[in-house]
SEMARKE-219750 format. One record per residue (C-alpha): x, y, z. Coordinates in Angstrom, 2 decimals, m for minus. Layout:
N
[votor [X; Y; Z]]
...
//
This chain:
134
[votor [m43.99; m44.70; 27.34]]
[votor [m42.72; m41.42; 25.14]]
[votor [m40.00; m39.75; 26.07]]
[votor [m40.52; m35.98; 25.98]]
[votor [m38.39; m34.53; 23.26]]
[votor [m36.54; m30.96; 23.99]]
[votor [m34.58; m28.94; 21.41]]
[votor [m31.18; m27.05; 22.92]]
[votor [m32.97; m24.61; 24.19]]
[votor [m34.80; m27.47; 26.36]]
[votor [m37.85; m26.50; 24.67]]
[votor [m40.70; m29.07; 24.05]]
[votor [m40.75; m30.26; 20.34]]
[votor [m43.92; m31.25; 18.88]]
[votor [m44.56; m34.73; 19.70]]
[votor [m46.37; m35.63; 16.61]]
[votor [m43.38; m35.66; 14.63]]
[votor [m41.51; m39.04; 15.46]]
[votor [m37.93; m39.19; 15.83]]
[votor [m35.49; m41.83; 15.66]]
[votor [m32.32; m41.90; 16.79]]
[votor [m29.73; m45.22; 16.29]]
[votor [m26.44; m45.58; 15.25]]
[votor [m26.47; m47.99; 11.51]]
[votor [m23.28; m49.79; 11.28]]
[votor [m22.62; m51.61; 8.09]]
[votor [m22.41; m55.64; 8.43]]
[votor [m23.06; m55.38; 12.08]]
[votor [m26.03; m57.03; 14.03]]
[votor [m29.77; m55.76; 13.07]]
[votor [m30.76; m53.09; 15.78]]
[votor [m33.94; m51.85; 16.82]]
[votor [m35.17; m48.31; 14.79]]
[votor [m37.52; m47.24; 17.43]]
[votor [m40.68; m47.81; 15.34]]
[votor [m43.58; m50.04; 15.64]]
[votor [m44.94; m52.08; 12.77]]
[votor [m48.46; m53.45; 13.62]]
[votor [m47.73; m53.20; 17.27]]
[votor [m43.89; m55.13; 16.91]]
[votor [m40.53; m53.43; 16.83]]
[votor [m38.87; m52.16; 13.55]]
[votor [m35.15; m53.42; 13.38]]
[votor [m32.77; m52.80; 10.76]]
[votor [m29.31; m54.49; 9.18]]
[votor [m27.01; m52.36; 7.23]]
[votor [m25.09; m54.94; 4.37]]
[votor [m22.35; m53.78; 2.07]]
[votor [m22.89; m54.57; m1.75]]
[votor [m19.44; m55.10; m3.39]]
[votor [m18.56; m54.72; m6.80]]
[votor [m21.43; m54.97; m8.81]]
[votor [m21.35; m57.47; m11.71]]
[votor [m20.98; m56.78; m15.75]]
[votor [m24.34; m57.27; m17.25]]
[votor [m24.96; m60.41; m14.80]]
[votor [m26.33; m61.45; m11.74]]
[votor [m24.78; m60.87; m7.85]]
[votor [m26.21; m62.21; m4.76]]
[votor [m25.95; m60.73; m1.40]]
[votor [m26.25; m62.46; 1.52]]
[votor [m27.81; m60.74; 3.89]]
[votor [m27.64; m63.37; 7.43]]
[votor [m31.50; m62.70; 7.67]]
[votor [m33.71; m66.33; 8.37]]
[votor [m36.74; m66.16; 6.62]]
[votor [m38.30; m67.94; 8.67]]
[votor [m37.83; m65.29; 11.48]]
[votor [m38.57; m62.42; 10.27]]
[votor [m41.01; m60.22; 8.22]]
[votor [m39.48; m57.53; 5.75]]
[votor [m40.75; m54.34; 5.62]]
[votor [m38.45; m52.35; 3.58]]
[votor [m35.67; m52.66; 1.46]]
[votor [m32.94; m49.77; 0.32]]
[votor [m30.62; m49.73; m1.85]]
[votor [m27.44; m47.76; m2.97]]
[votor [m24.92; m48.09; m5.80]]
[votor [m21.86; m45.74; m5.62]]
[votor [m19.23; m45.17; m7.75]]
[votor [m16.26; m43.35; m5.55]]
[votor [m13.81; m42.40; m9.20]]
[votor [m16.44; m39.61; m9.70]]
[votor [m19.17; m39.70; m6.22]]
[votor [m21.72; m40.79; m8.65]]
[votor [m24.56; m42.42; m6.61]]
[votor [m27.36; m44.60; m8.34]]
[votor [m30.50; m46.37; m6.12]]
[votor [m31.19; m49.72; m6.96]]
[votor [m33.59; m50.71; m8.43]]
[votor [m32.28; m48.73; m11.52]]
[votor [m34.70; m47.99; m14.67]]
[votor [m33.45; m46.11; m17.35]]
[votor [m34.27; m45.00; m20.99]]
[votor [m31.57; m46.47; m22.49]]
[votor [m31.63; m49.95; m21.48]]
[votor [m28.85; m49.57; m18.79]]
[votor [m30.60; m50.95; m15.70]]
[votor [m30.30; m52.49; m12.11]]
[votor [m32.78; m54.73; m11.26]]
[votor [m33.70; m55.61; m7.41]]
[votor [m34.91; m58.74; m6.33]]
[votor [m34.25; m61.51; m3.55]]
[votor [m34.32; m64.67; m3.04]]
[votor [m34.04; m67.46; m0.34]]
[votor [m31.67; m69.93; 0.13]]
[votor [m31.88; m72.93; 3.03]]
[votor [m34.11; m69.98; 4.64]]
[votor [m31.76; m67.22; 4.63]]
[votor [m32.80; m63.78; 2.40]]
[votor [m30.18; m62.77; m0.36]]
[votor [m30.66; m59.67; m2.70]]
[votor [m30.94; m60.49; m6.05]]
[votor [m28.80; m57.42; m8.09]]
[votor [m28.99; m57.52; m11.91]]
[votor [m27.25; m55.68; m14.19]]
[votor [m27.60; m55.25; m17.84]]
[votor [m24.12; m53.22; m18.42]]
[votor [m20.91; m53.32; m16.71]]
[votor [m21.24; m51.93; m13.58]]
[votor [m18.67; m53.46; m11.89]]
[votor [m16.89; m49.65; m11.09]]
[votor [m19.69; m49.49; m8.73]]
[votor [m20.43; m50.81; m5.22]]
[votor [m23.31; m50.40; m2.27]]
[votor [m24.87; m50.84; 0.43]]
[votor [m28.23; m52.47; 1.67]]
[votor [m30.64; m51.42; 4.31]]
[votor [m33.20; m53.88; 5.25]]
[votor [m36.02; m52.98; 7.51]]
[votor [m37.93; m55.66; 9.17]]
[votor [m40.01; m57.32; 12.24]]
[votor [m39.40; m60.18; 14.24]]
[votor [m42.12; m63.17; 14.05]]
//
């Protein structure tokens, strides 16, 4: 059942217009986003990317069995804090300085896959990765 949402004013807002309301910690337990993906609850784990690599590879563990789960989304963020330059990931760029996305599995459990093709290694992140339960 829908709870009726009120403004301050306790005013009824449209209900069309979803809302969801959770508190994202980062390396914390997946928790549930309030959304329904073909009729199953939308959770979501918060993971902190460190350093990113020079012109190399860096896998992130994300805790997330494969075999349990059914991803749905994945964000990411690279941030540099010397100058609060932010970059998403994946990165494409016109002159050959990208970060590439990817994952992979590992004795069932999801990593992200973060490529670099400079030295970004003055940078670090975070993940978000939106999924269902089997």
């Amino acid at each position: 059942m829908n709870e009726v949402l009120k403004d301050k004013d306790n005013k009824i807002l449209n209900p069309k217009i979803p809302r969801y309301e959770y508190n994202l910690y980062t390396n914390e337990e997946p928790i549930k986003t309030g959304r329904k993906i073909d009729g199953k609850s939308e959770y979501i784990k918060r993971i902190t990317i460190p350093q990113l690599p020079n012109a190399s590879a860096l896998e992130v563990n994300t805790g997330l069995n494969i075999d349990d789960i059914n991803v749905t989304n994945i964000k990411c963020l690279a941030y540099r804090s010397s100058d609060k330059t932010y970059i998403p990931i994946p990165f494409i760029s016109m002159a050959n300085t990208h970060i590439g996305l990817n994952t992979k599995v590992t004795n069932n459990i999801l990593y992200l896959l973060i490529e670099t093709t400079i030295d970004r290694s003055n940078f670090s992140g975070w993940a978000e990765i939106s999924f269902v339960y089997n």
